[in-house]
LOMIGU-311007 format. One record per residue (C-alpha): residue number from 1; residue in one letter; x, y, z. Coordinates in pm, whole numbers, padded with zeros to 5 digits, always signed. Each point is the difference from the previous one (the first is absolute). Layout:
<atoms>
(atom NUM,'a',(X,Y,Z))
...
</atoms>
This chain:
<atoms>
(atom 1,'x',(+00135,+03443,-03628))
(atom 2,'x',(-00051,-00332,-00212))
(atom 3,'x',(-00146,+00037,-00341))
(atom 4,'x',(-00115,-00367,+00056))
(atom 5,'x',(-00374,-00120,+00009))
(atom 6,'x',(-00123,-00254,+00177))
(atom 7,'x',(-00080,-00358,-00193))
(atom 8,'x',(-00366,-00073,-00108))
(atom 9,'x',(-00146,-00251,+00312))
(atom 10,'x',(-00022,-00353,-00116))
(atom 11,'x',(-00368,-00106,-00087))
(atom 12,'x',(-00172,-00119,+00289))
(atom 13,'x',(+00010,-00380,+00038))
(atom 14,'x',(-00345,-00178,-00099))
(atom 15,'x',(-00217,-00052,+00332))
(atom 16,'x',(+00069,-00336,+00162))
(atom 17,'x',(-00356,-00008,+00246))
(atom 18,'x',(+00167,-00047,+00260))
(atom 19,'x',(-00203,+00205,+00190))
(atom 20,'x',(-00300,-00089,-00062))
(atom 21,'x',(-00241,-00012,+00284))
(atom 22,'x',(+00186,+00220,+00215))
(atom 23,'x',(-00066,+00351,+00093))
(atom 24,'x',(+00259,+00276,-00008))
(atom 25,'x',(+00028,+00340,+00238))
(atom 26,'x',(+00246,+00241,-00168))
(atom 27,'x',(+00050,+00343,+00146))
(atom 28,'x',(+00145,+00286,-00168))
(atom 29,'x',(-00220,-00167,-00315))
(atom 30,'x',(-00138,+00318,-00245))
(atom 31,'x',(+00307,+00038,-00205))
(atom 32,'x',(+00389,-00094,-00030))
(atom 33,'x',(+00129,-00277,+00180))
(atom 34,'x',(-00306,-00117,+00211))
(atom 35,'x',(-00233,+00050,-00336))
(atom 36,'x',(+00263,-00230,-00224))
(atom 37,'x',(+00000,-00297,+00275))
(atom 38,'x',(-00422,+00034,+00075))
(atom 39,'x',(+00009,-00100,-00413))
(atom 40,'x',(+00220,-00242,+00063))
(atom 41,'x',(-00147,-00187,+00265))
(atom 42,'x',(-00367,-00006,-00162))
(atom 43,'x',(+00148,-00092,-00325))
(atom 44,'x',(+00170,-00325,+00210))
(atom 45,'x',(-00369,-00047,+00101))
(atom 46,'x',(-00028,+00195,+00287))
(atom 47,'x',(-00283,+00230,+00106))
(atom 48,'x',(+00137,+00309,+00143))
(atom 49,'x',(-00097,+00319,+00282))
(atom 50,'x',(+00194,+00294,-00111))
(atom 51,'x',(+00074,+00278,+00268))
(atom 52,'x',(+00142,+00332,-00041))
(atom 53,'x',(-00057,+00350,+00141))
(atom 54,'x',(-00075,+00097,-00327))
(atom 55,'x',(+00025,+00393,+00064))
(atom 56,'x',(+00242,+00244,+00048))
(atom 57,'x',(+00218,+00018,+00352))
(atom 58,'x',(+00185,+00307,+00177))
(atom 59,'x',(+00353,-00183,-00049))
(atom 60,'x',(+00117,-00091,-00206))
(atom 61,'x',(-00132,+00275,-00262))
(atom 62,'x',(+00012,-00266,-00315))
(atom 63,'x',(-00359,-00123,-00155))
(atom 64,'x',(-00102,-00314,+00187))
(atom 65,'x',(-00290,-00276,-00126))
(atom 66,'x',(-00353,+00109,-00114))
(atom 67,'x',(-00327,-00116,+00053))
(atom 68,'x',(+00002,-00026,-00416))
(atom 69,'x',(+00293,-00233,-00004))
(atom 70,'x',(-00116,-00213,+00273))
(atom 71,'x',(-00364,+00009,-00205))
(atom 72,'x',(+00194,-00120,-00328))
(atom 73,'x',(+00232,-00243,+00186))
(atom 74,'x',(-00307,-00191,+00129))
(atom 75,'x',(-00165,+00014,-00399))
(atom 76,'x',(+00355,-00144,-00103))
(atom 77,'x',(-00001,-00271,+00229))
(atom 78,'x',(-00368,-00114,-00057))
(atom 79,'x',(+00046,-00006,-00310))
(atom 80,'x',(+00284,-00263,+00082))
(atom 81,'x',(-00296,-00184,+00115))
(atom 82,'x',(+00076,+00035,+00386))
(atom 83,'x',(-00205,+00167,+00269))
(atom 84,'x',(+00144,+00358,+00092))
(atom 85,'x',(-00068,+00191,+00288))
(atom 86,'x',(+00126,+00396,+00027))
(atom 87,'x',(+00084,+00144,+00358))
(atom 88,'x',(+00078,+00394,+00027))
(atom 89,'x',(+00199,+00025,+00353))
(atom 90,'x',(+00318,+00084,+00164))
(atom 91,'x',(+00236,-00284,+00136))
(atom 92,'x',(+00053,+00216,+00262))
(atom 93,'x',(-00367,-00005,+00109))
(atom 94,'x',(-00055,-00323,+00200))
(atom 95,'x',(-00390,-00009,+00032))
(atom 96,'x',(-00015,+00051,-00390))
(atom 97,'x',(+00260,-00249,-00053))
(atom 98,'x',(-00217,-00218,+00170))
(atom 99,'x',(-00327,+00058,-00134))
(atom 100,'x',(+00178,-00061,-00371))
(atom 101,'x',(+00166,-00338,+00131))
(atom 102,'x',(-00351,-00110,+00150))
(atom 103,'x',(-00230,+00072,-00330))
(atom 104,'x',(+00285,-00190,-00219))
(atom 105,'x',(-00008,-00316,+00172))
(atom 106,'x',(-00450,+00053,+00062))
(atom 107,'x',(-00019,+00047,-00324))
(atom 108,'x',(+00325,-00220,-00212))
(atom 109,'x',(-00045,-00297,+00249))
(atom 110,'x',(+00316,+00074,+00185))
(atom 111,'x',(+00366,+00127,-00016))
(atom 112,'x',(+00312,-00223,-00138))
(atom 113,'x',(+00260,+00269,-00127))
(atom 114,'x',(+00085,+00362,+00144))
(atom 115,'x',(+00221,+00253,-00181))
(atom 116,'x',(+00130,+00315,+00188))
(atom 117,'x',(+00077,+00212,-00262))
(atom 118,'x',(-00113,+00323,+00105))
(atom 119,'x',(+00294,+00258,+00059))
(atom 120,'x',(+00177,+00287,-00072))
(atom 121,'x',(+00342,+00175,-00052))
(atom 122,'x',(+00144,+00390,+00044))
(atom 123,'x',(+00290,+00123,+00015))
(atom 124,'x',(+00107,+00197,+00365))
(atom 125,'x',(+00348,+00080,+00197))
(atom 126,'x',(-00032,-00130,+00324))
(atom 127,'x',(+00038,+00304,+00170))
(atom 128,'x',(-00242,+00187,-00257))
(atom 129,'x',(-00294,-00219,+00053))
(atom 130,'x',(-00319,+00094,+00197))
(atom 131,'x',(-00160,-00266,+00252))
(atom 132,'x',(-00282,-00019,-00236))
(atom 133,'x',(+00219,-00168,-00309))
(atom 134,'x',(+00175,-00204,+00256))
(atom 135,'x',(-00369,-00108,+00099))
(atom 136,'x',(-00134,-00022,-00361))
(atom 137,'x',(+00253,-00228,-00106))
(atom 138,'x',(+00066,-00251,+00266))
(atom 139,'x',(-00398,+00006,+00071))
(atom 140,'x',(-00138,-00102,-00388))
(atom 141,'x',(+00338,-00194,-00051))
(atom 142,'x',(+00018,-00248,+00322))
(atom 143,'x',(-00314,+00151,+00251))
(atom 144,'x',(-00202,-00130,-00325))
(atom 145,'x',(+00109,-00319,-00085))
(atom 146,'x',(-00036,-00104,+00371))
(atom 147,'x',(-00325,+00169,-00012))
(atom 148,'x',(-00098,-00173,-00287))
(atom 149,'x',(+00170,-00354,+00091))
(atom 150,'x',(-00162,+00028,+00348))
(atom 151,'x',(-00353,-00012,-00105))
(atom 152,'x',(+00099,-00231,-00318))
(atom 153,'x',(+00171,-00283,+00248))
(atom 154,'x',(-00322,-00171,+00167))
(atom 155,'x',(-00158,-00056,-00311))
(atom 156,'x',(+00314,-00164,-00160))
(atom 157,'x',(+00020,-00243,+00307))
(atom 158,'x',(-00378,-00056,-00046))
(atom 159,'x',(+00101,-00103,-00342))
(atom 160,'x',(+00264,-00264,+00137))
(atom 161,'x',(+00310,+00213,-00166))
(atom 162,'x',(+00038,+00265,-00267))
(atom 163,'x',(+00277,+00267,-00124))
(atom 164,'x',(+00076,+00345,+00122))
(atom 165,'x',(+00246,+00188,-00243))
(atom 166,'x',(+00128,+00305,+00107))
(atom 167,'x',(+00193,+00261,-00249))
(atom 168,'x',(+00292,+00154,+00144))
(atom 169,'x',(+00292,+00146,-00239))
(atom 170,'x',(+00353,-00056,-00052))
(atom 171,'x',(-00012,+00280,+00283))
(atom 172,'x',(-00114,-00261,+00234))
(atom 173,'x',(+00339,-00188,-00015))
(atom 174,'x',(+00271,+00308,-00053))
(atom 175,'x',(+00001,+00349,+00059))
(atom 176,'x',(-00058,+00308,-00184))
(atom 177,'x',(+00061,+00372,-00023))
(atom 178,'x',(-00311,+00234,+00129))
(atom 179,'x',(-00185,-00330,+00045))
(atom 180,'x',(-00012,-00034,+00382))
(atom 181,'x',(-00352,+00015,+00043))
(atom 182,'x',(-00041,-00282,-00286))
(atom 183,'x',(+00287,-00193,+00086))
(atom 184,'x',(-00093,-00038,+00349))
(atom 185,'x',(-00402,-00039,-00105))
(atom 186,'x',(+00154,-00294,-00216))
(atom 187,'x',(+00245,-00218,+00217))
(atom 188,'x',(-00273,+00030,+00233))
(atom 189,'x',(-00240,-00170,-00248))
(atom 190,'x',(+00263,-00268,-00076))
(atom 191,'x',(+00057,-00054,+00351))
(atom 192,'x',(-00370,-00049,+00064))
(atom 193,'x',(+00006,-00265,-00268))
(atom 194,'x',(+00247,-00192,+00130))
(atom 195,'x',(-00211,+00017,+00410))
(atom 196,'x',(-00311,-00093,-00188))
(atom 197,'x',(+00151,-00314,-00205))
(atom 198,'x',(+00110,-00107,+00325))
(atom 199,'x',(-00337,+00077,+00182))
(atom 200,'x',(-00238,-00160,-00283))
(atom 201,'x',(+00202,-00266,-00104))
(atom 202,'x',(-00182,-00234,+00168))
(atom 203,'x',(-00340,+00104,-00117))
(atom 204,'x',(+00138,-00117,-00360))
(atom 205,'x',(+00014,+00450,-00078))
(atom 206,'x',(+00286,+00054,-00190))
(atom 207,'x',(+00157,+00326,+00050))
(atom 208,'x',(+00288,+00144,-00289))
(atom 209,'x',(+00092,+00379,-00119))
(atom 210,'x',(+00148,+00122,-00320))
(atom 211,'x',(+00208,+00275,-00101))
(atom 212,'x',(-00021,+00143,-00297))
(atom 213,'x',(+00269,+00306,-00149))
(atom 214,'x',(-00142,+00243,-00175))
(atom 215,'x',(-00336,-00057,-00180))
(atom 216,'x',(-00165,+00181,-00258))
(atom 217,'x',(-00309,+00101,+00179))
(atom 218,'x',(-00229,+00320,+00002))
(atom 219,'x',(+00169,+00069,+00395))
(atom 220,'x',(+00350,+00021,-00183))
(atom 221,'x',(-00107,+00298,-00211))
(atom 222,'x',(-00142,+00166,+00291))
(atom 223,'x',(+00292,+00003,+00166))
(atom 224,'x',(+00247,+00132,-00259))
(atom 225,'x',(-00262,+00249,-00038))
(atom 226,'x',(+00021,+00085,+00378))
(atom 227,'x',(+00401,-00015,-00023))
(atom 228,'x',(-00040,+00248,-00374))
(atom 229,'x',(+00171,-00310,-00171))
(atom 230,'x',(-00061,-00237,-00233))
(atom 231,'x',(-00083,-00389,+00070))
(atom 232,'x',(+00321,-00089,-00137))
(atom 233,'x',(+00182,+00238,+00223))
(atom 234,'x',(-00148,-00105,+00297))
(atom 235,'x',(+00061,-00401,-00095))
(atom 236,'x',(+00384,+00090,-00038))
(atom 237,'x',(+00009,+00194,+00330))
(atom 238,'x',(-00023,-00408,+00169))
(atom 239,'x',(+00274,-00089,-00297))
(atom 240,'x',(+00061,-00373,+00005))
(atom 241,'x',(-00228,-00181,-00236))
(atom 242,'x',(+00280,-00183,-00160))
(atom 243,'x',(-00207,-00115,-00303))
(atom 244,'x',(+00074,+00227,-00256))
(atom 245,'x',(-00304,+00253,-00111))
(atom 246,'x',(-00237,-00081,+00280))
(atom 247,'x',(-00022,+00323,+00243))
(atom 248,'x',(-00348,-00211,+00129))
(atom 249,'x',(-00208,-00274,-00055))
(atom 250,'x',(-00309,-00030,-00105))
(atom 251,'x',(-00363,-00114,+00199))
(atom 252,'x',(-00049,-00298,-00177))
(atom 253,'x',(+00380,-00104,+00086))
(atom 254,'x',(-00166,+00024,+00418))
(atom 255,'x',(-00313,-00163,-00062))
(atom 256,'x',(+00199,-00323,-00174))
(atom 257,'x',(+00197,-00032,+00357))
(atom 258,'x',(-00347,+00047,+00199))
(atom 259,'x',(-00172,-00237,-00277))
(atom 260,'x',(+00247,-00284,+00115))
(atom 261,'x',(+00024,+00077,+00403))
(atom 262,'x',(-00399,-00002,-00010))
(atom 263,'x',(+00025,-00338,-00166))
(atom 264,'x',(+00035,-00318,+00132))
(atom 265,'x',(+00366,-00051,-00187))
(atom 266,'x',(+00098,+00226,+00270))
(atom 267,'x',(-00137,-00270,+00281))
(atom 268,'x',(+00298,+00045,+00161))
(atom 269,'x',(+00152,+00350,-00033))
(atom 270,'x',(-00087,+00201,+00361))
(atom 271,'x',(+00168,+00262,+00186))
(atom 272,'x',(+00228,+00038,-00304))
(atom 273,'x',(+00117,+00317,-00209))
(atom 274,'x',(-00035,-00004,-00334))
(atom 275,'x',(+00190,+00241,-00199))
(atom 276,'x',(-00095,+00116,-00343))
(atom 277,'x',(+00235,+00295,-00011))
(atom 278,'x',(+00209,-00053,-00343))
(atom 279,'x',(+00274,-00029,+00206))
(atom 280,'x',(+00059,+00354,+00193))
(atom 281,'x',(+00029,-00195,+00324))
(atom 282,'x',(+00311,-00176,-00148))
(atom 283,'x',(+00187,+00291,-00077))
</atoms>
């Protein structure tokens, strides 16, 4: 095992305001990844609807969101000056995806940018896994962001165009030991963002995934805990970062790719993959 430790993240960039005006739906929102890019955004000048189940699920076993994060998350952005709404709701639950799409744009003015963040990872052998993990992961992992982008994509054609970013993995473009389930839950996400690019296209909706290695997030230490490892460990089991001393990323690394894709100096990035993966897919 490496005695290594990752490098300090680079300070966050000032905001540019490039957002400003525009309203932001990010899923998977109370903490990690989706909490680092719902800062982001507002502090670009966006106001922002944060959704996350915010309780604790059968499978898998690791804490997810809280009700308290999601509280502080929306404190945190106001005080950014932007307009924060908090949703508590499963991605797999279409009626209350639904309802949470409807109040943002009744109450923000509309919808420009949607972030499918929400998902989760286990370990499982293929022949070891029960129909319910199968269903757990390829239902919050792909069911939900079609959910989500289903009830999202009328109100950014009412808005004459828009963003929809959805975060699949280095998984989504490789393969990967005990990973089946979240392999397959991610090509399937990148292959729905390369149908909807070409569906929405010409509504002026922009459509893009990223794929991020490793990252530092509260979901990576519940799943060495699930796997009795460390974080470390469990980055090296996917070996292949070739910079040296970075087992993972950090959130603020994601939310700098999702900052720029949500902009308009991305006008003309859709159905693309972009890779922030320190270079494992290389190897």
């Amino acid at each position: 095992m490496s005695t290594e430790t990752p490098a300090s993240p680079a300070p966050r960039p000032a905001p540019t305001g490039d957002l400003t005006g525009r309203v932001a739906f990010i899923t998977g929102a109370a903490h990690g990844q989706g909490r680092a890019m719902a800062l982001a955004l507002a502090a670009d000048g966006a106001d922002i609807a944060a959704y996350d189940i915010a309780a604790k699920i059968s499978y898998p076993a690791y804490a997810q969101g809280s009700s308290a994060e999601l509280d502080s998350l929306r404190a945190e952005i106001e005080a950014l000056g932007r307009r924060a709404l908090v949703f508590a709701g499963d991605v797999r639950d279409a009626g209350a995806v639904g309802r949470a799409v409807d109040a943002t744009v009744a109450e923000l003015g509309g919808l420009d940018i949607l972030v499918n963040n929400a998902g989760i990872v286990a370990y499982a052998a293929a022949d070891e896994m029960s129909d319910a993990e199968w269903d757990a992961m390829i239902g919050i992992n792909l069911t939900g962001p079609f959910l989500v982008g289903r009830a999202a994509i009328p109100h950014l054609k009412a808005r004459g165009g828009g963003v929809i970013i959805n975060n699949s993995s280095v998984m989504g473009l490789r393969g990967g030991n005990r990973l089946s389930h979240y392999v397959a839950s991610k090509h399937g996400l990148t292959g729905l963002t390369k149908a909807w690019a070409i569906e929405l296209a010409p509504f002026g909706i922009r459509v893009v995934s990223i794929h991020p290695t490793g990252v530092n997030t509260p979901m990576n230490d519940g799943l060495a805990a699930m796997e009795g490892a460390t974080p470390q460990e469990i980055a090296e089991r996917s070996a292949g970062n070739l910079l040296p001393g970075v087992p993972w990323i950090e959130t603020d690394d994601v939310a700098e790719l999702v900052r720029y894709l949500a902009s308009d100096r991305a006008r003309f990035a859709t159905g693309a993959q972009f890779v922030l993966d320190a270079g494992l897919l290389t190897a």
